[in-house]
N, C-alpha and C positions, 0 to 999 in steps of 0.2 A: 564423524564418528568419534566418539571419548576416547582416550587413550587410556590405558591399566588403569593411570595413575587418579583421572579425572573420576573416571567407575568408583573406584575403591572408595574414593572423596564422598562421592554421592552417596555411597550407603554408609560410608561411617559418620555421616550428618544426614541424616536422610530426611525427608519433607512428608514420606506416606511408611506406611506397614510394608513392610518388605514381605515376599513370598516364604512360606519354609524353604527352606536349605533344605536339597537333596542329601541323600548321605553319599559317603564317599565309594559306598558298594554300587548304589544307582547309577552313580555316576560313572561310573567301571561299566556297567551294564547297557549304559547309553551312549556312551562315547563312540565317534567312525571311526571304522576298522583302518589300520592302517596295511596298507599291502607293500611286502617286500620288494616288488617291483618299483616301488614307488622312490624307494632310497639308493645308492651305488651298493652293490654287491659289496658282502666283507672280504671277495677274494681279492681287491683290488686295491683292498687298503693294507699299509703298512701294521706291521706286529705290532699290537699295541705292550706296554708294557710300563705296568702301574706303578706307579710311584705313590706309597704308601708313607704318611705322617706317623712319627710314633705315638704319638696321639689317638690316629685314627687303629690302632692296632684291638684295641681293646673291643672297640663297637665291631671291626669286622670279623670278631673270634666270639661276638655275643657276651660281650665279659665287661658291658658298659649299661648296664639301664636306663637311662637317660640319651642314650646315642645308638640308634639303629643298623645294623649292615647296609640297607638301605639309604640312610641319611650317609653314612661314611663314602658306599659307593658310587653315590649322584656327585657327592663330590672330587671323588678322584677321577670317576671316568671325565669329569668336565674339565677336568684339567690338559687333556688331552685335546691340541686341535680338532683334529678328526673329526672325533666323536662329539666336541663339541658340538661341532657345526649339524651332524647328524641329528643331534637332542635337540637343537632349534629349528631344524624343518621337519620332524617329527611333531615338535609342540604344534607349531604351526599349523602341521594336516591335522590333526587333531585337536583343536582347539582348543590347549590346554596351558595355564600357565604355574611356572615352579613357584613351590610356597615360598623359600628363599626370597623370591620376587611380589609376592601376596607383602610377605611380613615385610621388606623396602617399603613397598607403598603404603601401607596402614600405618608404620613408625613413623610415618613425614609428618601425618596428622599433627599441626600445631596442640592440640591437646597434650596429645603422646608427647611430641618432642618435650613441653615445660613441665611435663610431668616426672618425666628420667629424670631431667637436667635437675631441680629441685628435689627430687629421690637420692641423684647422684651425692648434691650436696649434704645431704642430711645423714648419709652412708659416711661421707668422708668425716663428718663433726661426730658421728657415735665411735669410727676407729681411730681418730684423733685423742679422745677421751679415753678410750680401751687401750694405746699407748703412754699416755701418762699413768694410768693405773700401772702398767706393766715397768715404769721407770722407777715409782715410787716404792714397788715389789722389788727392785733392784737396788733401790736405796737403802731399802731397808736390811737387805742384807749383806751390803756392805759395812753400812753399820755394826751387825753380828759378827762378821769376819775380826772387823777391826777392833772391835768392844774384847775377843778374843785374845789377838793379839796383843792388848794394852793385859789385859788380868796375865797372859805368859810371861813379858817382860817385868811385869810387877814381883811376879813368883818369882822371877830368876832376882831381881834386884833385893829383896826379902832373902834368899837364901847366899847369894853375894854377902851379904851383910851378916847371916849366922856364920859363916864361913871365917868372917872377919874376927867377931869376939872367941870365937874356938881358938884362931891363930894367937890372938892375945893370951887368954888363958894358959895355954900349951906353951908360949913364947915362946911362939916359930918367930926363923930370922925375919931379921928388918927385911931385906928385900923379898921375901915372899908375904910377908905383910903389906908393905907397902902393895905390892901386885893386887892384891884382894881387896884393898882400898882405892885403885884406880878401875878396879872391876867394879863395885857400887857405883862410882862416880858416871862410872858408864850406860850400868845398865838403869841406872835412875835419871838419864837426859836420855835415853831411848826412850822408857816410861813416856817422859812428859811429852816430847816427838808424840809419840802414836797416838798419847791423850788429844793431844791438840788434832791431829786428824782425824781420830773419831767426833769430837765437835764439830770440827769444818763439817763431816758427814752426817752428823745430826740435823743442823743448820739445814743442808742442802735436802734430806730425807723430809723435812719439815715441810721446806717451800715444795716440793714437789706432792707431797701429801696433800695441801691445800690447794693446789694446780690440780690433782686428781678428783680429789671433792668437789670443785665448783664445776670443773666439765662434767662428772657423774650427772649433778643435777639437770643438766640443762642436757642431757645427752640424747640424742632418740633413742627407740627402740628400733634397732635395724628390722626385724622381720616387719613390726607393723608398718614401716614405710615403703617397704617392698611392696607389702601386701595394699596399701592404698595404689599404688602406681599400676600392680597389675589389676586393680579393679576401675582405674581408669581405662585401660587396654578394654577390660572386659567390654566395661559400657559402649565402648568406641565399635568393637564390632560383631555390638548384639545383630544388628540388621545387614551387618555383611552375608551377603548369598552364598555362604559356603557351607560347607557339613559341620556339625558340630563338632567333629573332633578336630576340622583347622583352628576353629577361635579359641580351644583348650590350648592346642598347640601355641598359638599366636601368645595367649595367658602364661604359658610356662615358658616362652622368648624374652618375652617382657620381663621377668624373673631372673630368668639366666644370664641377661645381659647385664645387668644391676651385678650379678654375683660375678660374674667372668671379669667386668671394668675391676671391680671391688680386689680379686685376689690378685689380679696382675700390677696393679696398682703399691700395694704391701709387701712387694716377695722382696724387694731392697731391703726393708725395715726385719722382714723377718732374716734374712741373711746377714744383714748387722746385729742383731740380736745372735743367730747361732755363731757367729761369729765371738763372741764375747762371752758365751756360755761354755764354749768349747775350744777357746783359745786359741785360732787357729784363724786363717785366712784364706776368705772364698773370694777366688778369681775368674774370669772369664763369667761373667752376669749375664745371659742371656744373649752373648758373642759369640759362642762356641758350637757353630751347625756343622751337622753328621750328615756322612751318609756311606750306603752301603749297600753294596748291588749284591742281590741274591739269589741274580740267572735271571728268573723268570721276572723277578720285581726288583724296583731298588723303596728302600728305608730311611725317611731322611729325617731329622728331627735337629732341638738346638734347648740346649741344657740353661738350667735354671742358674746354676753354677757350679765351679769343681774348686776340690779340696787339694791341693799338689801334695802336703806333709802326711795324707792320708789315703793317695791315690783312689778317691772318691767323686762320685757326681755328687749335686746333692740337689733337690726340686726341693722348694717352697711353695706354701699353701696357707691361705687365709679363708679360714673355712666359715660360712655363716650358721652351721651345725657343729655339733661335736661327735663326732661318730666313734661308737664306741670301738674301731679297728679303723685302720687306712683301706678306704675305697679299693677294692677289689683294681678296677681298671688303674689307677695311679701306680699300682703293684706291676700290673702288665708294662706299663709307659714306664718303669724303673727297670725294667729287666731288660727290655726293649736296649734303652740306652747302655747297658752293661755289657751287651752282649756288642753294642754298636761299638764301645770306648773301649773292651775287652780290660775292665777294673775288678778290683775283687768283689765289690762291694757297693753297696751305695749309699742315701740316707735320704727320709725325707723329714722338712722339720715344717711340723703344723702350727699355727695360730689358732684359738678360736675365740667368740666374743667374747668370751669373758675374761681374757687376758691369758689363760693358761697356754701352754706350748706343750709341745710332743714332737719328740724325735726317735724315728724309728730306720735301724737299718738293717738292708738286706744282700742277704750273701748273695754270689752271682753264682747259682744252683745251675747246672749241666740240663738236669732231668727237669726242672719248669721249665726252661728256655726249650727244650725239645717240644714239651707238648704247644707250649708258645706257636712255636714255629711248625708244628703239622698242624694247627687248626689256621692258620696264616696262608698256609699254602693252600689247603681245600680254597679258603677267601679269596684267594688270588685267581683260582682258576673259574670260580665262578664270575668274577670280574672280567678277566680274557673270555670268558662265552658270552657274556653280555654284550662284549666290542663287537663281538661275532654275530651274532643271531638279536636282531631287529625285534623277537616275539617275545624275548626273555630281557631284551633292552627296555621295552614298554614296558614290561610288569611294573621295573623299578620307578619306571616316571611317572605311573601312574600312583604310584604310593606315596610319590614326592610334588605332586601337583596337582592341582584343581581343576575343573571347566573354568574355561574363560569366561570373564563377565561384566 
């Protein structure tokens, strides 16, 4: 008998016409009943007690689009022995396996895999090039700083020197003349200092400007190379026997993976960057895990990085959109951490293709963190029913997994 992995193989190269895919309601509709006799009683089992990602906050308060209470909770309850073990002899009578475990085996597809791998690299050479744009944007205005500075100390060495023939004329004493003639001498070898540094920065603004031009041209277009990659996906599991809205699912995996490697990849680059915009020093990079028991559940998360001179978190984001506000959920996973670190404040600072940045911070509000934490607690306790009750545990597996095939 074929293992998952050999199945899967088989239909995503397949030799005949594959049957239609049932939908995922038919499949509901036709699946064996599982009887609660079948499993150990929940009185037997230990209190479970969820251990919630602040991450996962957002999808299980409905406050994540992209991320279902569903998908949040198959994953925390699996984290739990127990219930693990429950969810696999469950799958088992039932003959059903997690998408989680569909989308492993369809990604090994040698297809798939050189297809990321060359997507991956073609992500990395478009924000390679979208960092030199953004160095040469920095060149540039250090240049203006400094072109600044040079025209200040020219005024000052210019008025140095009216200061001088006034004293002449008036014939003010030798040593207070003298004094306003060692003040020219001065402020005119400042001049030529700074002149000389604004060169050096021309110079340098220069070669970077041409470093940003020649990767512009040769740069991809990150979406279309996404989008090629998930129409490899696609093709790979047109003839997979599953319901159509798994191989959409599977299509927006493919997607998300590309963009998840993509912004965890860049949060360094962007952290040095806010770092240098706001003159200040971010410590603790993705060292720094929380946690926080709160009775029924504990909260555990680990920050992108903190600001000590401004008692801040601060999360980084490389975003392949530019949205015209910060993601609703990023907002929830900021408060999250505020309320975990007990800081005033936070900040998150975005990237997007085209080289711009956005930093936005937010106050550590009483009254959001409340309603935060009542829509967290209803999540929670429908979480502890689910440990409990076997009928309301199926629902969710059933929404997270397929017929076996």
């Amino acid at each position: 008998m074929y293992n998952l992995r050999n199945r899967i193989i088989k239909h995503v190269f397949p030799t005949s016409k594959a049957k239609i895919a049932p939908t995922l309601d038919e499949m509901t509709l036709t699946m064996p009943i599982l009887q609660l006799t079948d499993l150990p009683s929940h009185k037997s089992m230990s209190t479970f007690k969820p251990v919630v990602a602040a991450s996962q906050v957002a999808a299980l308060i409905g406050r994540n689009p992209y991320n279902t209470f569903n998908d949040a909770a198959m994953t925390i309850l699996s984290k739990d022995p127990v219930i693990k073990t429950r969810i696999t002899e469950m799958l088992r009578k039932t003959q059903r396996t997690q998408l989680s475990q569909v989308k492993t085996e369809v990604f090994r597809a040698p297809a798939i895999v050189e297809s990321k791998r060359v997507t991956e690299e073609a992500v990395k050479k478009a924000d390679a090039a979208t960092q030199l744009k953004i160095e040469f944007t920095h060149a540039k205005e250090a240049v203006r700083v400094a072109a600044v500075e040079v025209a200040t100390v020219q005024a000052e060495a210019v008025e140095a020197e009216t200061a001088v023939r006034v004293a002449i004329e008036t014939h003010a004493p030798a040593p207070v003349l003298e004094k306003l003639k060692e003040e020219v001498v001065a402020k005119k070898a400042e001049a030529a200092v700074v002149a000389k540094k604004v060169e050096k920065l021309e110079v340098e603004a220069t070669v970077k400007k041409v470093a940003a031009e020649t990767a512009a041209k040769d740069a991809p277009n990150i979406d279309e190379v996404i989008a090629k990659h998930v129409e490899v996906v696609r093709q790979a599991v047109t003839n997979l026997p599953v319901p159509a809205e798994v191989k959409v699912m599977l299509e927006k995996e493919a997607n998300g993976d590309i963009v998840k490697a993509r912004g965890n990849r860049d949060e360094n680059l962007i952290l040095d960057a806010y770092e240098k915009t706001e003159n200040v020093v971010v410590e603790e990079r993705n060292t720094r895990h929380l946690r926080l028991d709160m009775g029924k559940y504990v909260i555990t998360g680990r920050t992108d990085g903190w600001v000590a001179s401004k008692n801040r978190v601060v999360d980084a984001k490389n975003r392949q959109r530019k949205w015209p506000t910060v993601p609703v959920y990023d907002i929830v996973q900021l408060r999250v951490y505020m309320k975990m670190i007990g800081c005033p404040d936070s900040e998150i600072a975005e990237r997007f293709t085209d080289g711009t940045t956005r930093n936005t911070v937010y106050t550590n509000d009483p009254k959001e963190w409340a309603r935060i934490q009542s829509d967290l607690e209803e999540a929670v306790e429908r979480l502890i029913e689910m440990s409990q009750d076997e009928t309301v545990l199926q629902r969710v597996l059933n929404a997270n997994t397929v017929a076996s095939f």
